[in-house]
C-alpha positions, 0 to 999 in steps of 0.5 A: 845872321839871327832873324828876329820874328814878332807877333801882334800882341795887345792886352787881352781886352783889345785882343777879345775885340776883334777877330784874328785871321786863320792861323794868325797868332797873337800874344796875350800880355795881361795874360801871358799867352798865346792867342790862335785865330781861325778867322771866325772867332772873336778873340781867337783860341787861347792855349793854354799855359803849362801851369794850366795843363793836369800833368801825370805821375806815375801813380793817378792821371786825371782823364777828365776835369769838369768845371765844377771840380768833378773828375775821372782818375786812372790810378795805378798802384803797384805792390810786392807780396813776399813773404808767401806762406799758407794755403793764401794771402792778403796782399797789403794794399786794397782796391779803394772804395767807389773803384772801377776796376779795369785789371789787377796784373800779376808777376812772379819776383821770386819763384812761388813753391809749395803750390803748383799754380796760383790765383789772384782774386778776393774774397769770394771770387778767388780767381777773378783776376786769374787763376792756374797762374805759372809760379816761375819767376816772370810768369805774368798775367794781365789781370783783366775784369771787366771794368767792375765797380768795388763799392767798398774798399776790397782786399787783394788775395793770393790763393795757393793751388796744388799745395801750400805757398813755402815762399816767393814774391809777386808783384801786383799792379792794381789798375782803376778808375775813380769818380770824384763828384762835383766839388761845388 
């Protein structure tokens, strides 16, 4: 036999009138949600629905909202640089301007040769995110920085070491934060 369990529920006016007991739960109807009581608060907590609550993806998550549209971001973007050839190499996709980087993680896809090592950087810091990186399939690195900020959009590059990129591919993961400024 099924046991039926009913809450106080009222319309939210009458419910932020009065004050519900310490874990007591109401159901807000104009609202449709519920309401959690510690005994001191007028009206209670309400809890949030999950229309209201920022998900993730796979590629940015929301760390922070404020109430006035600002916001912090942790973003993730990941590439694949085949194709290796020369003495280095841009990767296709860039730091984006007003990043904090965190990291920009690196792994072998495809066997590297031509170069007995490489590094992965920019332009003026070759090996800011690291250098005399294994070339063997499943070689990896993490990558770390810092946090340091980009202020212009900045371009990922591969530097061969101990000779010339021939071939291979590596994936990079690219791993920062984002500010977005009061909206209004």
């Amino acid at each position: 036999m099924s046991v039926q369990v009913q809450l106080r529920r009222d319309t939210a006016a009458n419910v932020s009138a009065f004050t519900p007991a310490q874990g007591e739960g109401i159901v807000d109807l104009t609202n449709s949600r519920l309401i959690v009581g510690d005994g001191s608060t007028s009206g209670g907590h309400p809890m949030a629905k999950l229309s209201e609550v920022v998900l993730n993806d796979a590629a940015s998550n929301v760390l922070a909202l404020g109430p006035n549209g600002s916001s912090v971001t942790l973003s993730i973007v990941e590439q694949e640089v085949t194709g290796l050839s020369g003495a280095s190499l841009n990767a296709p996709t860039q730091l984006p301007a007003g990043a904090l980087v965190l990291a920009v993680a690196a792994r072998v896809v495809t066997a590297i040769t031509g170069a007995t090592s490489f590094s992965v950087g920019y332009s003026g810091s070759i090996g800011a995110f690291g250098s005399g990186l294994g070339i063997a399939a499943g070689s990896t690195n993490e990558g770390l920085i810092g946090p340091n900020p980009f202020y212009n959009a900045t371009t990922i590059v591969l530097t061969a070491a101990g000779g010339s990129f021939a071939s291979g591919a590596v994936r990079l993961s690219l791993m920062y934060l984002t500010f977005i400024p009061p909206t209004s």
